[in-house]
Rosetta silent file (secondary structure, phi, psi, omega in degrees, C-alpha in Angstrom):
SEQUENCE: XXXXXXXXXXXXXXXXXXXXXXXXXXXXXXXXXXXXXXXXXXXXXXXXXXXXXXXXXXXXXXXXXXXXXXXXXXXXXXXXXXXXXXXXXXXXXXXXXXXXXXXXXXXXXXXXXXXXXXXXXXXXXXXXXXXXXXXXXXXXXXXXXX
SCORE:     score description
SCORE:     0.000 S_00000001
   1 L     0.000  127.790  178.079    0.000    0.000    0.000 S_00000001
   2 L  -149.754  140.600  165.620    1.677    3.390   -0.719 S_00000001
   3 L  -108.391  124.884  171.359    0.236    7.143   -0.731 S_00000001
   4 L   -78.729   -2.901  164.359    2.653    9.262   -2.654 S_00000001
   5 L   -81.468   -0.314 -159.781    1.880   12.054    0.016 S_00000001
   6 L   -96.788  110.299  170.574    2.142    9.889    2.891 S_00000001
   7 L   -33.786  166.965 -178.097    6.165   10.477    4.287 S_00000001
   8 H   -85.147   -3.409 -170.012    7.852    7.081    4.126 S_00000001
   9 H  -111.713  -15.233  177.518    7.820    6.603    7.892 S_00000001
  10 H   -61.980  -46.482 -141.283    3.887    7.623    8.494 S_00000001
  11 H   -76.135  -69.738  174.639    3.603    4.983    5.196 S_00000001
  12 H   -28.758  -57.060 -179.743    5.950    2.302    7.175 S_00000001
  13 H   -88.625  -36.844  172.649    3.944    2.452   10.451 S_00000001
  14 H   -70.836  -19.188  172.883    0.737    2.389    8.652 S_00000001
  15 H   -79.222  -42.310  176.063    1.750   -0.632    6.610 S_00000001
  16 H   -27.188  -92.388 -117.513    2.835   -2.241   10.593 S_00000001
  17 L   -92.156    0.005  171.034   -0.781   -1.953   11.089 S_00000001
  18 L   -83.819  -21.688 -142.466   -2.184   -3.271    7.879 S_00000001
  19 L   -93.840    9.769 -142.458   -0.089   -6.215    7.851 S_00000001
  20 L  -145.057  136.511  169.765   -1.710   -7.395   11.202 S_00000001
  21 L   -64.706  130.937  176.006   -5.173   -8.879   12.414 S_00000001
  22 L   -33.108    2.246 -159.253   -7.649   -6.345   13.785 S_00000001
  23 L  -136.226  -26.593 -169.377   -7.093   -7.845   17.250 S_00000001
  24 H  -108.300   -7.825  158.768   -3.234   -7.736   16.984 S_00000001
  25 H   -78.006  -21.407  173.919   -3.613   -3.433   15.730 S_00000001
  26 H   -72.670  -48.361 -170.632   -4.609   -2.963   19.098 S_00000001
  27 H   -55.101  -51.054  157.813   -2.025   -4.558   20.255 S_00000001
  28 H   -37.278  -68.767 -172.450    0.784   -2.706   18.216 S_00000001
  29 H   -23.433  -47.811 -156.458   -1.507    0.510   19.021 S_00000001
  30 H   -88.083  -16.795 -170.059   -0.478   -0.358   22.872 S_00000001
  31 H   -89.575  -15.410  143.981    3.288   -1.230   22.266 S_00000001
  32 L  -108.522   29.823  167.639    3.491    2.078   21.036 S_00000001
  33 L   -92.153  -38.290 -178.129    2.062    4.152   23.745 S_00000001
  34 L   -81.942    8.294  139.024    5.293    2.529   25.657 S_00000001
  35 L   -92.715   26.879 -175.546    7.666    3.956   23.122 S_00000001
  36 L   -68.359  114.955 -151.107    6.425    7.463   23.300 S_00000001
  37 L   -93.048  126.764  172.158    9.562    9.482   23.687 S_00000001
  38 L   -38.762  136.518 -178.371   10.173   11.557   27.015 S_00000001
  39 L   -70.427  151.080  161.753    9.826   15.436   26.384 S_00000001
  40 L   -58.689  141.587 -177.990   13.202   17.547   26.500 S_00000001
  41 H   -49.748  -18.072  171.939   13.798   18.747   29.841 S_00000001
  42 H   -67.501  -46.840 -144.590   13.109   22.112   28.678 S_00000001
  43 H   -96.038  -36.322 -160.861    9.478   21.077   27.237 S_00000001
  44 H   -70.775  -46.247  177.698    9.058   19.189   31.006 S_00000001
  45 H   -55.849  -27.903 -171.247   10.038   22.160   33.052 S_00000001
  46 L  -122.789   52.024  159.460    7.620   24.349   30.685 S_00000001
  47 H   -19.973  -28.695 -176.375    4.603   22.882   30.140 S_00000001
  48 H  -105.908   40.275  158.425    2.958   25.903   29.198 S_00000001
  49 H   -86.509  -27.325 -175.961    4.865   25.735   25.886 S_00000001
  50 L   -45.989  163.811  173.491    2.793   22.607   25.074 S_00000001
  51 L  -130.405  108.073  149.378   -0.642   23.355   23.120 S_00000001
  52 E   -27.492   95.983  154.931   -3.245   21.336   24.728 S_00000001
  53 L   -85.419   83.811  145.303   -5.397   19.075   22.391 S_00000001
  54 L     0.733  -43.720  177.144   -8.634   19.734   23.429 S_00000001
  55 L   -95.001   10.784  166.615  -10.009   16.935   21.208 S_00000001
  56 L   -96.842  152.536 -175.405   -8.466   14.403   23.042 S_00000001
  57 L  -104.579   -7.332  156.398  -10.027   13.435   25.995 S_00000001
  58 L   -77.902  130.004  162.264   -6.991   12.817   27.735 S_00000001
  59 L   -17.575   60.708 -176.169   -4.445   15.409   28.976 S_00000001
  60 L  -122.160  127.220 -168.534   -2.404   15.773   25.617 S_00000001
  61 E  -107.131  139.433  166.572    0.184   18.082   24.887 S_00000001
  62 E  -141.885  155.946  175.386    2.287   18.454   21.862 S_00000001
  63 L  -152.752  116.907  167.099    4.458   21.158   20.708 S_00000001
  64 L   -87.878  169.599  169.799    6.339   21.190   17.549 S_00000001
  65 E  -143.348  152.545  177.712    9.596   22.832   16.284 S_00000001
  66 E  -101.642  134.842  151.956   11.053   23.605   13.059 S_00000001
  67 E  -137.157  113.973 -164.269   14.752   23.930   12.536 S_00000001
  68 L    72.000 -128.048  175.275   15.529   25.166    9.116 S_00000001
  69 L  -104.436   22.735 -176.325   13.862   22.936    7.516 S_00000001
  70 E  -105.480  152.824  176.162   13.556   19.761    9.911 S_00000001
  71 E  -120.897  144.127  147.584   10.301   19.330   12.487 S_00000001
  72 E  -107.836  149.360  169.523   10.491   17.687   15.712 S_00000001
  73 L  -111.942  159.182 -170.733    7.302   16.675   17.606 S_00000001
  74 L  -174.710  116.258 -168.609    6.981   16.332   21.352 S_00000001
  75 E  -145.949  164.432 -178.799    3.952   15.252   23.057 S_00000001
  76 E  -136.000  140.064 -170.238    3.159   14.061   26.590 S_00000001
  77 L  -148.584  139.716 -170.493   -0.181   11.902   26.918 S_00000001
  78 L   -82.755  131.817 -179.977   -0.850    9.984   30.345 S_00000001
  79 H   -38.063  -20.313  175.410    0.295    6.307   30.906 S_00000001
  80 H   -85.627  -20.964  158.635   -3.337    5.541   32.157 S_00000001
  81 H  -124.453   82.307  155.590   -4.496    6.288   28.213 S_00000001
  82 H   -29.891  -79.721  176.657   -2.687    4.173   26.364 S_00000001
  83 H   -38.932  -45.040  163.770   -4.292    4.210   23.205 S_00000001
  84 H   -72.605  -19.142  172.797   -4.339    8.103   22.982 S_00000001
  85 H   -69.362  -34.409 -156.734   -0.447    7.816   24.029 S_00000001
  86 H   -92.778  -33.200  126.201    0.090    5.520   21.723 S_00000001
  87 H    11.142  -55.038 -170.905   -1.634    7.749   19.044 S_00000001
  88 H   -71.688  -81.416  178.030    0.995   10.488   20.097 S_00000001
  89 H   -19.377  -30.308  139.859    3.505    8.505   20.085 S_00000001
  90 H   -60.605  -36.511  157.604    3.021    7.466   16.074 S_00000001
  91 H   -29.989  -56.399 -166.783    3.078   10.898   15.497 S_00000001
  92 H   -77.266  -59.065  171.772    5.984   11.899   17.518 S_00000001
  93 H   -35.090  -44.652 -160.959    7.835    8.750   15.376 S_00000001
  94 L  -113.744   39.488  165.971    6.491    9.251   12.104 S_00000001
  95 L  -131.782  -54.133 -176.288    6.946   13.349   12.059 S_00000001
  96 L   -51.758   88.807  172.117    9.840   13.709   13.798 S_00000001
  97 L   156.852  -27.246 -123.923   12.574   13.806   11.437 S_00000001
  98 L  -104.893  173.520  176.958   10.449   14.971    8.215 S_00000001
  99 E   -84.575 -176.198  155.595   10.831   18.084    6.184 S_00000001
 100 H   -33.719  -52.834  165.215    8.537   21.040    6.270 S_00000001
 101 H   -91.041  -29.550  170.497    6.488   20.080    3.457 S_00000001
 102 H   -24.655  -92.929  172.469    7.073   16.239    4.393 S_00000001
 103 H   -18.990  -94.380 -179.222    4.643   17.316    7.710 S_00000001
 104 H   -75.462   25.687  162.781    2.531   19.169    5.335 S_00000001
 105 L   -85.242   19.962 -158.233    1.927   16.924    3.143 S_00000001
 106 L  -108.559  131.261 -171.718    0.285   14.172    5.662 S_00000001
 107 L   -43.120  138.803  137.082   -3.264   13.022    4.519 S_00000001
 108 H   -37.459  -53.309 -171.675   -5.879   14.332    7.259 S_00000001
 109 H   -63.880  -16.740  168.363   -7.558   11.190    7.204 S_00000001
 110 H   -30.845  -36.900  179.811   -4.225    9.391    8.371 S_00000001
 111 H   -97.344    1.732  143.485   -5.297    7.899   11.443 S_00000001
 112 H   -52.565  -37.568 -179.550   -8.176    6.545    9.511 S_00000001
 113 L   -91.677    3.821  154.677   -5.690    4.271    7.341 S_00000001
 114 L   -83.836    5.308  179.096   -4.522    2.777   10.136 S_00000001
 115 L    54.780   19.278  170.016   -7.092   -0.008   10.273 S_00000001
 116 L  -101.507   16.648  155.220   -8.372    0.342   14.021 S_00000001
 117 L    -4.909  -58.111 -141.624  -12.317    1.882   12.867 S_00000001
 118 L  -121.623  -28.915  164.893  -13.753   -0.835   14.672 S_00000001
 119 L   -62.673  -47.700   95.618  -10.803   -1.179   17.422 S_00000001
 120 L   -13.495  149.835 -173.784  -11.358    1.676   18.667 S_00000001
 121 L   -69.854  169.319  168.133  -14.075    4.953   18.969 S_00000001
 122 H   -59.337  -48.060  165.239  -14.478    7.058   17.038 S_00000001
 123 H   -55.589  -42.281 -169.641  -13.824    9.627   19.650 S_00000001
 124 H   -61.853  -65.698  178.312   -9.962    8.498   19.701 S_00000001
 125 H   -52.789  -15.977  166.743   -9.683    8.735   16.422 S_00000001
 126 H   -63.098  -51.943 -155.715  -11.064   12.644   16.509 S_00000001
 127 H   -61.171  -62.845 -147.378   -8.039   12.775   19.664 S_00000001
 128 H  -101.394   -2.654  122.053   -5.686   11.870   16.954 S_00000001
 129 H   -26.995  -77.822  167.970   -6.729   13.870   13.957 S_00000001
 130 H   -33.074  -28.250 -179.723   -6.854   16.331   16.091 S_00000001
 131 H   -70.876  -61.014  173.412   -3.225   15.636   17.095 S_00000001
 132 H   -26.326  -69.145 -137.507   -2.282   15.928   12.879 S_00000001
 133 H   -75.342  -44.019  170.491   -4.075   19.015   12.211 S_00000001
 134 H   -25.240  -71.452 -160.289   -2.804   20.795   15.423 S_00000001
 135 H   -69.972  -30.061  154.150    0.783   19.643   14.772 S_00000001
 136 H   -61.491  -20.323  155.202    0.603   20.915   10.946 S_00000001
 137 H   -72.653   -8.731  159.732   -0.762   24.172   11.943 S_00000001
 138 H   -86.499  -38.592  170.766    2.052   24.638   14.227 S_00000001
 139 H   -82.883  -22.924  168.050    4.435   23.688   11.851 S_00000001
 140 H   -53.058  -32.211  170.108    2.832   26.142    9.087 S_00000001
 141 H   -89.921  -11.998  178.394    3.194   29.193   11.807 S_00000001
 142 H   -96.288    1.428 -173.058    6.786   28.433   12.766 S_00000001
 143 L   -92.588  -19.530 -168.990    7.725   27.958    9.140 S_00000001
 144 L    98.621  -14.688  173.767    6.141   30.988    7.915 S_00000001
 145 L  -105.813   51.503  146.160    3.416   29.280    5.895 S_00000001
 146 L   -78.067    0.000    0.000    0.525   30.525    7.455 S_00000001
């Protein structure tokens, strides 16, 4: 399966979850909430750099940064919601790294093409849309392409 908009590492982790029984995408889903990478000590001390996503129903923060032309992502989502950490946590993986346009060039509908519809609500998946559009609208204002 390939999107030619879809970066190669969103594309990578979305084939993980194709290649797997609907019962064994949760299971990825949770195996990444426990690689969700610790915020810089900077981001920890200052939470209120983070931008709250609101459409999560969990506490979840993310805050990107551009340098030049590379983004980093950095989100903190609580160990008691797996499933929205582990949401972030594709995110944080599959962003982190990418160019400017890379980032904007990621489907909305991406955490739809991950093939958990029916593991998961509907509701999550709003949390992690919600994560996308957030973190491309952050990188569009620090890039200048607002």
């Amino acid at each position: 399966m390939s999107d030619t908009r879809l970066p190669t590492s969103l594309a990578d982790i979305r084939d993980e979850f194709l290649e797997l029984d609907e019962p064994d995408r949760l299971q990825l889903l949770l195996e990444f909430s426990g690689d969700l990478p610790a915020v810089p000590e900077e981001l920890a001390e200052h939470p209120e750099l983070a931008e709250r996503v609101v459409e999560c129903q969990s506490p979840v923060y993310i805050l990107l940064e551009v340098d030049g032309d590379t983004v980093r992502m950095h989100a903190t989502a609580p160990a008691e919601a797996p499933t929205t950490r582990g949401f972030a946590s594709i995110l944080v993986q599959g962003l982190s790294g990418l160019s400017v346009d890379d980032v904007l060039s990621v489907p909305e509908d991406f955490p739809h093409t991950l093939g958990l519809t029916r593991a998961v609500s509907p509701l999550r998946l709003a949390g992690m849309t919600g994560m996308l559009l957030r973190a491309k609208r952050q990188v569009r204002q620090k890039s200048g392409r607002d």
